[in-house]
C-alpha positions as CSV (number, residue, x, y, z in Angstrom):
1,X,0.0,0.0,0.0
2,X,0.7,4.2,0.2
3,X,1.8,4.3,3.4
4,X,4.4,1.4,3.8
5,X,5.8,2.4,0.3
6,X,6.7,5.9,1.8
7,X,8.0,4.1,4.7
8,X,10.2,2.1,3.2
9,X,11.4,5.3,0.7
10,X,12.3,6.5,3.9
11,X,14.2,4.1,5.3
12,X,16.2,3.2,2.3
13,X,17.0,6.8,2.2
14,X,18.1,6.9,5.8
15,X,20.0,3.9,5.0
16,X,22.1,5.9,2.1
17,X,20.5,4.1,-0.9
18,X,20.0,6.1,-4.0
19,X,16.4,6.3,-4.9
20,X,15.6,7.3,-8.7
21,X,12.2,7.8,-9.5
22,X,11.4,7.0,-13.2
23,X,8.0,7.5,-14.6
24,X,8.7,7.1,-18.4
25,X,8.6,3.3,-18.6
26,X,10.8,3.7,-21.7
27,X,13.7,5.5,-20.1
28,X,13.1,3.0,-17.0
29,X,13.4,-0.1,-19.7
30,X,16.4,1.6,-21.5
31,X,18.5,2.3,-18.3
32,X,17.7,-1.7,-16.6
33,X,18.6,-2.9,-20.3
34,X,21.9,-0.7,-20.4
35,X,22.5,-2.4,-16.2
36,X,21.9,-5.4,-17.7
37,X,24.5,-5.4,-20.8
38,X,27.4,-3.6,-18.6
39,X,26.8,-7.0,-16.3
40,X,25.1,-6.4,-13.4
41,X,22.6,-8.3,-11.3
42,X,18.7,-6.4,-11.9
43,X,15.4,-7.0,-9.1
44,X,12.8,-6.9,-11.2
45,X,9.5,-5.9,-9.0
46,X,6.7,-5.0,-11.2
47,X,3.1,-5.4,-11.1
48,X,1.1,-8.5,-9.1
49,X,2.4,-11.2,-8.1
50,X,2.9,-14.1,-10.3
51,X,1.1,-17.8,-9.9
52,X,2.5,-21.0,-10.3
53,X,6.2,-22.5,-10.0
54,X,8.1,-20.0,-12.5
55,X,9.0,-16.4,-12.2
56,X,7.5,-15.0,-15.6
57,X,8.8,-11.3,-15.7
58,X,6.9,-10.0,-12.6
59,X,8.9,-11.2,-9.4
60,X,12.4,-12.2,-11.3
61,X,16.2,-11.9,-11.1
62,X,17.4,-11.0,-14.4
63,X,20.8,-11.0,-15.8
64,X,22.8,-10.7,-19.8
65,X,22.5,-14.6,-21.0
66,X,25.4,-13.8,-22.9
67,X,27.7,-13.5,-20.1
68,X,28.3,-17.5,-19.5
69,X,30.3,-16.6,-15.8
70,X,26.3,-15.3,-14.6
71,X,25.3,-18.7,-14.2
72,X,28.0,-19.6,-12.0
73,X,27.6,-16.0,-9.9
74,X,23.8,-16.9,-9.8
75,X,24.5,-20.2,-8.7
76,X,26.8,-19.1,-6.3
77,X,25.9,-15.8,-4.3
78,X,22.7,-15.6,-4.9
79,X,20.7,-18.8,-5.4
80,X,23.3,-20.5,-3.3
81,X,22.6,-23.6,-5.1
82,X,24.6,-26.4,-7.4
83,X,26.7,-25.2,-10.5
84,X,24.8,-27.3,-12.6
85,X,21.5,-25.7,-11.9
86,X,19.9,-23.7,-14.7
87,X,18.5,-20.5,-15.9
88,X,15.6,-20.0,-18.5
89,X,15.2,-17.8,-21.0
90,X,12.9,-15.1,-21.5
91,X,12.5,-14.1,-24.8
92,X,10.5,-11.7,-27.5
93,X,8.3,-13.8,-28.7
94,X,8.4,-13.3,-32.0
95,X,12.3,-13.6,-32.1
96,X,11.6,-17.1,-30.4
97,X,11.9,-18.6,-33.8
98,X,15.5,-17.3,-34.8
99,X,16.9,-18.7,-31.5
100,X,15.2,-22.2,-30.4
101,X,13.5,-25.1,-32.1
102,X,10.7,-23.8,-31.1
103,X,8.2,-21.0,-32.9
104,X,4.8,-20.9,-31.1
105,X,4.1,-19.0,-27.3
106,X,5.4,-20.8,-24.3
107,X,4.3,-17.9,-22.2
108,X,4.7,-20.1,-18.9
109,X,8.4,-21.9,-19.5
110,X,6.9,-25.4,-19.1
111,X,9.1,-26.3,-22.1
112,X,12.5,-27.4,-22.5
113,X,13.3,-26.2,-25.6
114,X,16.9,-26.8,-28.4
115,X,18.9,-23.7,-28.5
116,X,19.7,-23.2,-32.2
117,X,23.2,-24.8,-32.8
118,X,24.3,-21.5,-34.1
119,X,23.1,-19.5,-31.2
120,X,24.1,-21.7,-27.6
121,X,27.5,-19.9,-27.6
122,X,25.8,-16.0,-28.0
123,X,23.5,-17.2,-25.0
124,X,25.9,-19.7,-23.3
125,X,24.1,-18.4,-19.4
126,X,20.9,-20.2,-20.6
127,X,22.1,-22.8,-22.7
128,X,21.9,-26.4,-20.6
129,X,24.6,-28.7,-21.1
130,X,22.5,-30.7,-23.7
131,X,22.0,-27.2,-25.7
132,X,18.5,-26.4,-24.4
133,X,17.0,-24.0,-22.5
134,X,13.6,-24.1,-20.1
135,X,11.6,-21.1,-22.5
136,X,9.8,-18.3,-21.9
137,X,8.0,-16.1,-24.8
138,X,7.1,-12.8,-23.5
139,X,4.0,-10.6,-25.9
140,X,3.4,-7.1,-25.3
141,X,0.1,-7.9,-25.2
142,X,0.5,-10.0,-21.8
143,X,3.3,-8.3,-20.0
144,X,4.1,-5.2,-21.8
145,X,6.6,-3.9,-19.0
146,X,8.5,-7.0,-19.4
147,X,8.1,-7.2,-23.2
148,X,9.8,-3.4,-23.9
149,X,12.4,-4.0,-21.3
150,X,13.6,-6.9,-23.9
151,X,13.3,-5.0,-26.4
152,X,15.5,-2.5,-25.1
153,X,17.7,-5.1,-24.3
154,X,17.8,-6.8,-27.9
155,X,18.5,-3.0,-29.4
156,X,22.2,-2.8,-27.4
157,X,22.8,-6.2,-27.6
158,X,21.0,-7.7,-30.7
159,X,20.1,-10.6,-28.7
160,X,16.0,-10.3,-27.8
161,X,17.0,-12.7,-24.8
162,X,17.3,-12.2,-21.4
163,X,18.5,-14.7,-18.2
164,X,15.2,-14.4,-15.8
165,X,15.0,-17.0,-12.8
166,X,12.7,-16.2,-9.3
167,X,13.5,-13.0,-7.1
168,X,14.1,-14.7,-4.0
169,X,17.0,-16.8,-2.2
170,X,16.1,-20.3,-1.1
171,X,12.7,-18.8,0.4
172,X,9.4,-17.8,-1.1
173,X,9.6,-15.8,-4.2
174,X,9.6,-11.8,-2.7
175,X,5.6,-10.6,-2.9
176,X,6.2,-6.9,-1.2
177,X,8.8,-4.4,-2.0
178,X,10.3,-4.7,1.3
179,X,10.6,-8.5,0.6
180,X,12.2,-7.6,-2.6
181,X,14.7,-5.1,-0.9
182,X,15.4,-7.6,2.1
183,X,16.2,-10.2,-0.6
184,X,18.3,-8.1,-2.7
């Protein structure tokens, strides 16, 4: 609600942490999308909570899939889980074509999905070691947020891909802002 939004404004301010208020949702997508593709680790907190076992663009952790060393880091210091654990794919889905297998909506990643041969090294953080990936198309006509963050993302990088897995760490996926800043 209001009221324990403002609070916790003001408690991350007392803490020290920048707070940056952006209202165009383009500039928003453009800046995560330029975090993203200098390497670092993104909180993605938007909108209501998602339902069912997969974080779909709503309550996720997202990272470059290019960088092949994010799985490990992901693994590692914030999942704090086994190396050989992986990471889906969220992708444009109408780029899903050019990149997997695979051309028709999988809007909930309940597919495993082949990486095209010609595409596992340009995505090597998703890519399982049998050259597939757990998929994820994202419309803009079902998460638009989600959707033009990608595409900001596919416009520096050419690659309309991007590493998503749950926003939390070895607890329930984060449902409140504070959860989300406690988690981070």
């Amino acid at each position: 609600d209001e009221f324990e939004s403002e609070i916790l404004k003001h408690s991350l301010k007392e803490k020290g942490y920048l707070i940056d208020f952006i209202k165009d949702e383009i500039i928003l997508c453009q800046k995560t999308a330029k975090s993203i593709e200098e390497g670092k680790i993104i909180g993605w907190f938007q909108g209501r909570t998602e339902f069912g076992p997969r974080a779909l663009g709503n309550r996720s952790i997202l990272v470059d899939p290019r960088r092949k060393e994010m799985k490990d880091i992901l693994n590692e210091r914030i999942k704090r889980r086994e190396w050989f654990r992986p990471f889906a794919p969220s992708v444009l889905e109408e780029k899903a074509g050019e990149w997997f297998e695979q051309d028709s909506p999988v809007p909930f990643m309940e597919k495993v999905c082949k990486i095209k041969n010609n595409k596992r090294q340009l995505i090597s953080a998703v890519c399982h070691e049998d050259g597939t990936g757990r998929l994820q198309t994202v419309s803009l006509s079902t998460n638009p947020r989600y959707y033009n963050l990608i595409k900001q993302i596919e416009i520096i990088t050419q690659v309309p891909i991007v590493l998503n897995t749950s926003f939390n760490d070895n607890e329930p996926i984060v449902n409140t802002p504070k959860d989300a800043i406690e988690c981070f």
